[in-house]
One Martini backbone bead per residue (centre of mass of N, CA, C, O) as a GRO file, in nm:
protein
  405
    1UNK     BB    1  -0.727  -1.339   0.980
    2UNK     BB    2  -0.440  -1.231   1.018
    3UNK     BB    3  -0.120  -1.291   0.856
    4UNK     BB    4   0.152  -1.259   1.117
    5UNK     BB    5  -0.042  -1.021   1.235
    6UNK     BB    6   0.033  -0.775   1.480
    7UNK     BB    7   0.136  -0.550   1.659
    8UNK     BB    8   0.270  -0.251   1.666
    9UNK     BB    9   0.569  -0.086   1.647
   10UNK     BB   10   0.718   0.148   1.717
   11UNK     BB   11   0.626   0.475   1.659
   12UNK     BB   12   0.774   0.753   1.566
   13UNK     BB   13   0.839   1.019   1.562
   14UNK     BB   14   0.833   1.333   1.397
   15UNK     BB   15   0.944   1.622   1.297
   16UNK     BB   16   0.703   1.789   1.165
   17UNK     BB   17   0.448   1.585   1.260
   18UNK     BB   18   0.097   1.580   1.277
   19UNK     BB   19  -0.163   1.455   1.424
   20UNK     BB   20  -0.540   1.417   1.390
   21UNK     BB   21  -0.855   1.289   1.566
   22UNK     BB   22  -1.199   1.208   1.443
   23UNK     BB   23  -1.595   1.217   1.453
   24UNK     BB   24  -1.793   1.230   1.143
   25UNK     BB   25  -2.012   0.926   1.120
   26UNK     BB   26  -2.012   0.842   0.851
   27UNK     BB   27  -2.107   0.518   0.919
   28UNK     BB   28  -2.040   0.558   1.277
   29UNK     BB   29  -2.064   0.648   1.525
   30UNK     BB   30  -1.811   0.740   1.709
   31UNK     BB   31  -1.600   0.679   1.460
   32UNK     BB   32  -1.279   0.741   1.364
   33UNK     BB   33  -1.262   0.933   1.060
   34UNK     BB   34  -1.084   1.154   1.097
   35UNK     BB   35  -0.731   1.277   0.924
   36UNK     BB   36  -0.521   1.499   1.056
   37UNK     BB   37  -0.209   1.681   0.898
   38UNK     BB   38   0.101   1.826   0.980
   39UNK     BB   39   0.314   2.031   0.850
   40UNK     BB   40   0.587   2.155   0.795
   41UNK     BB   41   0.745   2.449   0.702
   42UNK     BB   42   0.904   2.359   0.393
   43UNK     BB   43   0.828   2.104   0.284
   44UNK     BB   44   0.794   1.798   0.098
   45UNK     BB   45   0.650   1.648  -0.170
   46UNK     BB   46   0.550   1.291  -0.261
   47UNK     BB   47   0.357   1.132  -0.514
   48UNK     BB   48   0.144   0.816  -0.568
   49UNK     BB   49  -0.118   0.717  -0.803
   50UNK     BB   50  -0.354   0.639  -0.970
   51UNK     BB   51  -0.486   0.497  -1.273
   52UNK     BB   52  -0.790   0.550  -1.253
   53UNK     BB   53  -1.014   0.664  -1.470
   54UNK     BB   54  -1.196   0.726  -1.198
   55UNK     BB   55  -1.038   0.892  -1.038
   56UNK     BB   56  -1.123   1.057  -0.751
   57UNK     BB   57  -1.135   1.325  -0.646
   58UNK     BB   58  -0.889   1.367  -0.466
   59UNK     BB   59  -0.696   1.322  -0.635
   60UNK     BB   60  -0.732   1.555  -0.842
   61UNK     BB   61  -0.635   1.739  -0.638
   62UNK     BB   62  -0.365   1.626  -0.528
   63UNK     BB   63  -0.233   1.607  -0.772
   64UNK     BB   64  -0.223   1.929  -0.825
   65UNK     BB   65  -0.071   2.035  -0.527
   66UNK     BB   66   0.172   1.857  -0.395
   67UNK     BB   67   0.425   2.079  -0.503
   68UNK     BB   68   0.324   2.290  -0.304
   69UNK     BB   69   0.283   2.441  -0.068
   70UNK     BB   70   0.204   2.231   0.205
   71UNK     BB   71   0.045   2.159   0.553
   72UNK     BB   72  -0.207   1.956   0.485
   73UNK     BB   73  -0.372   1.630   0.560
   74UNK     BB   74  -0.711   1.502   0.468
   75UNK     BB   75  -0.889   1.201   0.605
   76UNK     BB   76  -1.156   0.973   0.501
   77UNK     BB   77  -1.373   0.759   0.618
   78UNK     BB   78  -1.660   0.577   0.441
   79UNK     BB   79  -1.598   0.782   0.162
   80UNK     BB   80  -1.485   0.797  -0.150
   81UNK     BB   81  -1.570   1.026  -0.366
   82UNK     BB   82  -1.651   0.847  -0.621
   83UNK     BB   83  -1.814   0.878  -0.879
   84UNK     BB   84  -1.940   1.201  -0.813
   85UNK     BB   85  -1.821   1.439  -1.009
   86UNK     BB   86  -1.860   1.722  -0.963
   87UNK     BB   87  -1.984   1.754  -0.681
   88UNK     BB   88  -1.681   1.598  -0.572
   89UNK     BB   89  -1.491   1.820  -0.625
   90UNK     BB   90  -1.621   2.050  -0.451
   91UNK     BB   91  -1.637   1.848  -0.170
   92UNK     BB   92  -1.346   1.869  -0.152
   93UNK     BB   93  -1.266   2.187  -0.188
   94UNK     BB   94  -1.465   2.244   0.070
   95UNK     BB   95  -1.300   2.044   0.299
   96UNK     BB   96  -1.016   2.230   0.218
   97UNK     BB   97  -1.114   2.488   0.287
   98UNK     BB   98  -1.236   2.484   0.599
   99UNK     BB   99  -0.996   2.426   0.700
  100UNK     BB  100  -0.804   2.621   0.633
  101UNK     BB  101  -0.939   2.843   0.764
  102UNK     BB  102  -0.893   2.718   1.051
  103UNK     BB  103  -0.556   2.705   1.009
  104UNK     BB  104  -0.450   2.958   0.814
  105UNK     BB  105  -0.455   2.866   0.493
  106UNK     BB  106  -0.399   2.790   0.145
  107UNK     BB  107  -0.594   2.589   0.038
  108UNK     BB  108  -0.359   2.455  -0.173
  109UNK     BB  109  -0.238   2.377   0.151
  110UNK     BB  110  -0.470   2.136   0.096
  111UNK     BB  111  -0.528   1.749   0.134
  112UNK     BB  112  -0.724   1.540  -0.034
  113UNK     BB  113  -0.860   1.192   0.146
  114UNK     BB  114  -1.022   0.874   0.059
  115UNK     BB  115  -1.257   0.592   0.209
  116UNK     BB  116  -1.473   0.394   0.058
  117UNK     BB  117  -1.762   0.442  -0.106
  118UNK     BB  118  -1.870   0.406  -0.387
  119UNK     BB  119  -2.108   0.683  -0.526
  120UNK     BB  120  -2.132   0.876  -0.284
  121UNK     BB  121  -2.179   1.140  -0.136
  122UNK     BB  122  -2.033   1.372   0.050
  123UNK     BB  123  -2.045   1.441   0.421
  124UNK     BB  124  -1.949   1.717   0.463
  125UNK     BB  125  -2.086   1.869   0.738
  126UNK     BB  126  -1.943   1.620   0.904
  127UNK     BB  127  -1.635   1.707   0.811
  128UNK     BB  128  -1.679   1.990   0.960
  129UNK     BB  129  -1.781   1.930   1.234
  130UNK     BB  130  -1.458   1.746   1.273
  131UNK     BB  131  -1.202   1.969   1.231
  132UNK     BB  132  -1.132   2.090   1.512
  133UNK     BB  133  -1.069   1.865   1.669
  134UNK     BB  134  -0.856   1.755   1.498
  135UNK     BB  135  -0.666   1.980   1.570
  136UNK     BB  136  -0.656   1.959   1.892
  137UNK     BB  137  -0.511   1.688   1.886
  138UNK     BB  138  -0.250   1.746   1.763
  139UNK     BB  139   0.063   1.512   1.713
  140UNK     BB  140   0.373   1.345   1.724
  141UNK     BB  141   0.180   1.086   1.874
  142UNK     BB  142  -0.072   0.952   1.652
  143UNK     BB  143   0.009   0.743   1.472
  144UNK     BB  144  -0.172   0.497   1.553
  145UNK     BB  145  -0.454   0.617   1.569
  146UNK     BB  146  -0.440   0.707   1.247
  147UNK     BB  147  -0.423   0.404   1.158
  148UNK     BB  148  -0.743   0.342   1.268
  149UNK     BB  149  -0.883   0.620   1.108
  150UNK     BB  150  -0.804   0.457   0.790
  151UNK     BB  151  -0.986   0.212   0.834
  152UNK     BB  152  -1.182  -0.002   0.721
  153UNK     BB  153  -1.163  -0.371   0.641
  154UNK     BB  154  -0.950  -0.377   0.839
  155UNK     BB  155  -0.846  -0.557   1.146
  156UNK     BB  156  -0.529  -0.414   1.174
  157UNK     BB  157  -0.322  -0.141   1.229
  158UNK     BB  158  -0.067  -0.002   0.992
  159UNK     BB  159   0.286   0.042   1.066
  160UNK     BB  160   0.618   0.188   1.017
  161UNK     BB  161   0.983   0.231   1.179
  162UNK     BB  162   1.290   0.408   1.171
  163UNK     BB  163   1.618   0.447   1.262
  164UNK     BB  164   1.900   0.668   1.210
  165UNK     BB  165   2.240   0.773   1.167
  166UNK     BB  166   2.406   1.122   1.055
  167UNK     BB  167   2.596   1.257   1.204
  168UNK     BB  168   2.476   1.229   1.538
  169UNK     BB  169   2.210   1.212   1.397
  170UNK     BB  170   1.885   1.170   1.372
  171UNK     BB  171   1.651   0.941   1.175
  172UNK     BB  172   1.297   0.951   1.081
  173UNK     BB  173   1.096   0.679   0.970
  174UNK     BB  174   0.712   0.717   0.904
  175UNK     BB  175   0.443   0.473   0.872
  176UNK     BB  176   0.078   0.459   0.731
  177UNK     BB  177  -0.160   0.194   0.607
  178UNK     BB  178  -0.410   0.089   0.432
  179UNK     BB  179  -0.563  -0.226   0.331
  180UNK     BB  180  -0.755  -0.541   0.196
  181UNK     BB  181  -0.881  -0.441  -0.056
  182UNK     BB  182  -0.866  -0.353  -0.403
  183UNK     BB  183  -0.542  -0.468  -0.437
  184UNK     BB  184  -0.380  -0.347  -0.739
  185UNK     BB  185  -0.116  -0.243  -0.850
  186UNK     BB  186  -0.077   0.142  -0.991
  187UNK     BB  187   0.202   0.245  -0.790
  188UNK     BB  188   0.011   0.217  -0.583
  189UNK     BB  189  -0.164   0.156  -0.283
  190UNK     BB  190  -0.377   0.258  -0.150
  191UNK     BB  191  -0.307   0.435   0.219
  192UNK     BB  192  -0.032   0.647   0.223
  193UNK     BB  193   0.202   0.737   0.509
  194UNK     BB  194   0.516   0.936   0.508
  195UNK     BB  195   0.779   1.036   0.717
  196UNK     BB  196   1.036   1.264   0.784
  197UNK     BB  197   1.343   1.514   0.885
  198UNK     BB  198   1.423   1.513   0.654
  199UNK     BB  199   1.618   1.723   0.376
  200UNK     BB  200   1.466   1.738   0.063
  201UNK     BB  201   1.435   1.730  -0.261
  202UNK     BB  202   1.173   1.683  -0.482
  203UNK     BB  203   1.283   1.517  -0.688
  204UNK     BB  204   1.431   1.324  -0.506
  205UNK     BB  205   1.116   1.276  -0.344
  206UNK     BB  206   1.009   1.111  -0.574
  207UNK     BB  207   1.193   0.907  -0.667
  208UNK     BB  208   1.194   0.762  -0.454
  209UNK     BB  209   0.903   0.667  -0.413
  210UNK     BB  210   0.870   0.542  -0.694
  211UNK     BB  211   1.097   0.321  -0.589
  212UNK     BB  212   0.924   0.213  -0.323
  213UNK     BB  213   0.722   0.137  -0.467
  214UNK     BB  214   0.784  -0.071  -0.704
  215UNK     BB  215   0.902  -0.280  -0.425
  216UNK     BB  216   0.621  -0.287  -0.272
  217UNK     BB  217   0.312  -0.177  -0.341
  218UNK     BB  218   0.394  -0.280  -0.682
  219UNK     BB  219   0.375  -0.616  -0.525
  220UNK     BB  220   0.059  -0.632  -0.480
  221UNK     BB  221  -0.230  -0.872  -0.454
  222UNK     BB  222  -0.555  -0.972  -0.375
  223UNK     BB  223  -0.783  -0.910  -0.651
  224UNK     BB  224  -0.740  -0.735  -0.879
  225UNK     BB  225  -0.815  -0.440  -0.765
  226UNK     BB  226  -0.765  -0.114  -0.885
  227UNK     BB  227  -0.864   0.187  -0.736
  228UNK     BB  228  -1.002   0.526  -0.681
  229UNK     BB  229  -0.771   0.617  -0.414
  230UNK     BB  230  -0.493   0.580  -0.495
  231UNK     BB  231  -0.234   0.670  -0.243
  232UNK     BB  232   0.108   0.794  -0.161
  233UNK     BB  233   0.312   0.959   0.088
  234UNK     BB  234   0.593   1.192   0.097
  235UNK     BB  235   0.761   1.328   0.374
  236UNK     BB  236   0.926   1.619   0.444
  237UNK     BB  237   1.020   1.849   0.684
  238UNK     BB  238   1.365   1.919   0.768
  239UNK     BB  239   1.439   1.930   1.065
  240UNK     BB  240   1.710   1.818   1.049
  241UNK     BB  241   2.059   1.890   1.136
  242UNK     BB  242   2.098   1.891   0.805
  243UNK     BB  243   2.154   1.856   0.483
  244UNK     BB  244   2.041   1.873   0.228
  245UNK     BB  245   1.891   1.663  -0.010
  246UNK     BB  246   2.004   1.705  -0.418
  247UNK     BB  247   2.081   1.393  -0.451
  248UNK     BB  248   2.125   1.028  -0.563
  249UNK     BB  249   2.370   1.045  -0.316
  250UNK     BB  250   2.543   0.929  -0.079
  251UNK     BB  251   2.500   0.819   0.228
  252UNK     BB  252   2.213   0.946   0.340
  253UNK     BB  253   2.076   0.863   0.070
  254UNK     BB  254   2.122   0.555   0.167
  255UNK     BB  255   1.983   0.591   0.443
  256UNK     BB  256   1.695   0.669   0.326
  257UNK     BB  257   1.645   0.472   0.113
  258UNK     BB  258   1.665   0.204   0.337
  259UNK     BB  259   1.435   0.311   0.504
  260UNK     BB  260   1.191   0.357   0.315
  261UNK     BB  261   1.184   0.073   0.196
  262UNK     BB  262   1.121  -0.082   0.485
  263UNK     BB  263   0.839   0.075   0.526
  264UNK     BB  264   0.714  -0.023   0.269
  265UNK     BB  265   0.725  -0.311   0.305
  266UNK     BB  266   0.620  -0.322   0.577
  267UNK     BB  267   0.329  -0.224   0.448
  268UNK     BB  268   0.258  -0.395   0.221
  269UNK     BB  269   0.257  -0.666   0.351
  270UNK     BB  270   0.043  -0.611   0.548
  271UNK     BB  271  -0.195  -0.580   0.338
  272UNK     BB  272  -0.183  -0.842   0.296
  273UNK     BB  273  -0.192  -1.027   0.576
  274UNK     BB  274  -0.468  -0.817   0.574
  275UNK     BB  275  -0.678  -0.941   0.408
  276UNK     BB  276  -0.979  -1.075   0.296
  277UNK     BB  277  -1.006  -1.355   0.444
  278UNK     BB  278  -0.690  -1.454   0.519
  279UNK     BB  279  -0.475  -1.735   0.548
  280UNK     BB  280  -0.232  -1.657   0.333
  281UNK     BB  281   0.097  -1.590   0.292
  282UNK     BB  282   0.207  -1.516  -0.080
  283UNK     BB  283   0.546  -1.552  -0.230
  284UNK     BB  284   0.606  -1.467  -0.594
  285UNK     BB  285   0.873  -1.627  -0.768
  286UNK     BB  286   1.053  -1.484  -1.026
  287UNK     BB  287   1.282  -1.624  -1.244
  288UNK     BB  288   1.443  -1.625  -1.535
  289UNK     BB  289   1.396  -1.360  -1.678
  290UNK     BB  290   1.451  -1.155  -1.998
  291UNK     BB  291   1.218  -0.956  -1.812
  292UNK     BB  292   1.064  -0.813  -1.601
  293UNK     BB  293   0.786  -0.793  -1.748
  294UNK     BB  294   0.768  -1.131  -1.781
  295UNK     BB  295   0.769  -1.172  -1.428
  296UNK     BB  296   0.496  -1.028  -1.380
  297UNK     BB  297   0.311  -1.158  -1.573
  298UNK     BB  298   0.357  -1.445  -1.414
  299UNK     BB  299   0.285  -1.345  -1.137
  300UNK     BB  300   0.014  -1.212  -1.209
  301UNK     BB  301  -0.106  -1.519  -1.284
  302UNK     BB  302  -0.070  -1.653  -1.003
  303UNK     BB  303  -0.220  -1.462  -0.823
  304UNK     BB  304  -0.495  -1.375  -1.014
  305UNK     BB  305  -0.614  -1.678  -0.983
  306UNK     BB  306  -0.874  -1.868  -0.867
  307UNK     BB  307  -0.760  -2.152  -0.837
  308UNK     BB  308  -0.487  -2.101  -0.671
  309UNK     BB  309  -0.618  -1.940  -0.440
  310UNK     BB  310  -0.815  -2.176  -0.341
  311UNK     BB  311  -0.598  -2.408  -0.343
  312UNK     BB  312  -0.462  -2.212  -0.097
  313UNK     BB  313  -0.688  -2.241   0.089
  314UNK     BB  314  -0.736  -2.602   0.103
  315UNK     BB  315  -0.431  -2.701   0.064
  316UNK     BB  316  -0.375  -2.773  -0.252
  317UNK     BB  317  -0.136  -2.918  -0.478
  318UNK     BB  318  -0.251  -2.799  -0.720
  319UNK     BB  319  -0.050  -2.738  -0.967
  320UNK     BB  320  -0.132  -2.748  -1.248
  321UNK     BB  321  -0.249  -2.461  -1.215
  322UNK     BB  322   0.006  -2.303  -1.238
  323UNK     BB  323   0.099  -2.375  -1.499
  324UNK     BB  324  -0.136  -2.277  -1.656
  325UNK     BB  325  -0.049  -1.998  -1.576
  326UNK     BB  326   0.223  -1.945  -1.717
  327UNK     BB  327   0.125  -2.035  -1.988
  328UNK     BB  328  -0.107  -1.763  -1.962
  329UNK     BB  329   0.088  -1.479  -1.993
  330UNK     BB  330   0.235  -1.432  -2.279
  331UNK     BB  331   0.520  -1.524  -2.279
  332UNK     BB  332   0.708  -1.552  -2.547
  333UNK     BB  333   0.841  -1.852  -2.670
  334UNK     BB  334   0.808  -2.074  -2.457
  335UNK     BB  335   0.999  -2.300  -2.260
  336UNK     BB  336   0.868  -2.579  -2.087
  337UNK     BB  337   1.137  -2.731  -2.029
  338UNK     BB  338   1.300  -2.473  -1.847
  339UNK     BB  339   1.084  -2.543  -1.628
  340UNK     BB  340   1.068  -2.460  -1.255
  341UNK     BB  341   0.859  -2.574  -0.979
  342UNK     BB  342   0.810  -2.425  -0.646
  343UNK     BB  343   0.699  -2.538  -0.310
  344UNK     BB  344   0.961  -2.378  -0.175
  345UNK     BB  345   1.178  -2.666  -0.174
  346UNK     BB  346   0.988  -2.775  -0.362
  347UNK     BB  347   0.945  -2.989  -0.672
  348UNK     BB  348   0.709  -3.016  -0.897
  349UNK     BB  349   0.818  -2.897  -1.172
  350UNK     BB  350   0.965  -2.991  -1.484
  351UNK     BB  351   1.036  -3.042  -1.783
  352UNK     BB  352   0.691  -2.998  -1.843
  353UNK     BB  353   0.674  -3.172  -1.568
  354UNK     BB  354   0.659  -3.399  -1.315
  355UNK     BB  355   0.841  -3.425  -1.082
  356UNK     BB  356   1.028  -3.720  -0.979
  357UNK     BB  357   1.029  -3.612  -0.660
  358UNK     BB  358   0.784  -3.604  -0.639
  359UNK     BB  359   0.494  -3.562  -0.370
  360UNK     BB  360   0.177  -3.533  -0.244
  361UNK     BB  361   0.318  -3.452   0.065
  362UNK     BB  362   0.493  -3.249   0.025
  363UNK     BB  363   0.271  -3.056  -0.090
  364UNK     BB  364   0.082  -3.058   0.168
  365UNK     BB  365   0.245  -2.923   0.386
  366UNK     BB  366   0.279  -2.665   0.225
  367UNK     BB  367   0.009  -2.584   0.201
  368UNK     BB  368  -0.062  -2.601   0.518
  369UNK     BB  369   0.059  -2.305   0.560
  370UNK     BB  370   0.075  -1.984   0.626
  371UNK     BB  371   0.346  -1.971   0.444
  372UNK     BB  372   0.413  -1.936   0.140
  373UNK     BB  373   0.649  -2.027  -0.175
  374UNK     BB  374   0.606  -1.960  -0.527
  375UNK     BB  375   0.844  -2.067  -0.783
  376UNK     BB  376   0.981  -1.942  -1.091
  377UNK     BB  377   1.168  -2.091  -1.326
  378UNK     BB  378   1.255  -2.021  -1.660
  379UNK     BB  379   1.510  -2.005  -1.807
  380UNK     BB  380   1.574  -1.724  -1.977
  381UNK     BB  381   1.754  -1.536  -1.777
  382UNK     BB  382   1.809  -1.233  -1.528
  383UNK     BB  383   1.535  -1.198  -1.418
  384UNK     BB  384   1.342  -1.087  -1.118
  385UNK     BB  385   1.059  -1.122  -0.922
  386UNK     BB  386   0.839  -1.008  -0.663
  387UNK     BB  387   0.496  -1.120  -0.509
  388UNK     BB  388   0.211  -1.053  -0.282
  389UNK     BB  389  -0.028  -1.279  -0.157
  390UNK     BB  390  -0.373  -1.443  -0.164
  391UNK     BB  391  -0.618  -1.590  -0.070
  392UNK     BB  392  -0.966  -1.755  -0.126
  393UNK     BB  393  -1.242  -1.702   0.068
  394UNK     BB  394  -1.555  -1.689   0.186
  395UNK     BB  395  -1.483  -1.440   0.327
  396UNK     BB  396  -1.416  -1.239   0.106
  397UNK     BB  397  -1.672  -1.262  -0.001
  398UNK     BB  398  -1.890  -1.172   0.240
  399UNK     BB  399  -1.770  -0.905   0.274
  400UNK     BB  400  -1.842  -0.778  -0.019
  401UNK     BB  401  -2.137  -0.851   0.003
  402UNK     BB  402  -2.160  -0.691   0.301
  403UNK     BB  403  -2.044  -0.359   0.238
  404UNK     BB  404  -2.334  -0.194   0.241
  405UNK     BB  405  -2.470  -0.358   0.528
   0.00000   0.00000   0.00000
């Protein structure tokens, strides 16, 4: 069950942006399993993908393509087309050169993007024969439809959209996202796209999106386990009656960055509280560190602990894990006399040990929540991150291991 995860707010159509969905059987009859986009004619693109060194075919051809003119995005799920060697590059290229042909555009202006099990040949054929279809429902209302179509084992589609005024004119960003599982981030994670109408320049549409990735997406995890799949993709149109943005800097771009930012946390969020079995949305900050770096440390020492994510799941208030976890997270010369630790705004442990005013009912309470969160304290600096994530449920087991079942 999603936590505080209900439905979708309208997503705003994006003008220059159509999706269109189709069903090409991938893993089971008749479910919509193929998301074609189309960009409009000018359209800048900026994307963010994984570092896993095992990356997917379509990754290693989208991130080679997606500077060049753009026109097509093609997404299957059921298939993550990884581990596949050349014969899966092959076979992306098979399924871009396809589209292109049926779209009548040249093969590099064709994105693709992959996801579901790893290590299976993709069946071409099947999305070959379900580009047509794709193409003929295009439209710039489907955008919640693309949502269900890009989900594996989410159990709910992820949207979120923006819209404010510059100069009379209205501009607007939607995004849609999937994930649920193999979730920890190393760019972005997860399959993103967002789209806007505003007209920027690259260089300074892909510094937007690598700083609202590792504001949003760069700071979530479900199981510490970063995908061969993961892609963010942020499309401008150009649409917009506006002068580009060619600089990150004026009201525009200070007002179109801060709706990019709000749709890429409010989509890595949900990521987060529809987890594999998740039944807590757990939010770890950590303040008072000497770096970012040393903040992250202990943020994802806490966050990836399988001790402390089970006790989240029990609703038990072990902190003693918590202090191990930070304890263990690497941080030099840690003083840990220094360091106060709160779950919500209940203080668990002070200057090395558990705080005088703790009381085990207190803890109890706070962890009883769907929504909890586990602040630390290093008393070190002035530097915090913050990151989110979920428990550890048996729910989560049985999902994995009947993944290809």
């Amino acid at each position: 069950m999603a936590v505080g995860l209900g439905p979708m707010s309208t997503l705003h159509p994006v003008p220059g942006f159509e999706l269109g969905i189709a069903s090409a059987g991938i893993k089971r009859p008749g479910r919509k399993d193929i998301v074609v986009m189309r960009c409009a004619e000018g359209s800048t693109v900026a994307g963010v993908f994984t570092t896993n060194a095992f990356c997917a075919a379509p990754v290693i051809l989208a991130r080679k393509r997606f500077l060049g003119p753009v026109r097509y995005l093609l997404t299957n799920t059921g298939n993550a087309n990884a581990g596949t060697g050349e014969a899966g590059l092959a076979n992306a290229t098979r399924t871009c050169a396809k589209l292109a042909e049926l779209a009548g555009v040249p093969e590099n202006a064709v994105l693709p993007y992959s996801t579901g099990v790893i290590g299976e040949p993709l069946p071409v054929e099947k999305i070959e024969a379900a580009l047509p279809a794709a193409l003929a429902s295009l439209s710039v209302d489907n955008w919640a439809d693309a949502a269900a179509g890009i989900m594996t084992t989410d159990t709910l589609p992820k949207g979120a959209s923006r819209q404010f005024q510059h100069d009379g004119v209205t501009i607007t960003v939607t995004g849609i996202s999937k994930g649920a599982g193999m979730i920890k981030p190393n760019m972005a994670t997860m399959l993103g796209y967002i789209a806007t109408d505003a007209k920027v320049a690259q260089g300074v549409l892909q510094d937007l999106l690598r700083d609202a990735a590792n504001k949003s997406f760069n700071r979530i995890t479900i199981d510490g386990d970063t995908s061969t799949n993961d892609c963010c993709m942020l499309v401008a149109t150009g649409q917009a009656a506006l002068p580009e943005i060619t600089a990150a800097s004026g009201a525009l771009f200070a007002a179109l960055k801060q709706a990019v930012l709000e749709v890429s946390m409010e989509l890595a969020q949900a990521i987060v509280r529809d987890g594999e079995g998740a039944t807590k949305f757990v939010t770890v900050q950590v303040n008072g560190g000497a770096t970012h770096q040393e903040c992250l440390d202990v943020g994802y020492a806490v966050s990836h602990s399988p001790l402390i994510k089970t006790a989240l799941f029990a609703s038990d208030p072990n902190w003693g894990r918590i202090l191990a976890a930070v304890g263990r997270a690497g941080v030099p010369e840690l003083d840990v006399s220094l360091i106060d630790v709160y779950l919500d705004d209940v203080c668990i442990a002070s200057r090395g040990g558990r705080a005088a005013s703790y009381t085990e009912d207190q803890g109890a309470k706070v962890m009883a929540q769907e929504e909890i969160t586990i602040r630390i304290d290093l008393g070190r600096g002035t530097c915090s991150e913050t990151i989110w994530t979920t428990d550890l449920s048996h729910e989560y087991v049985k999902i994995n291991a009947e993944y290809r079942t």
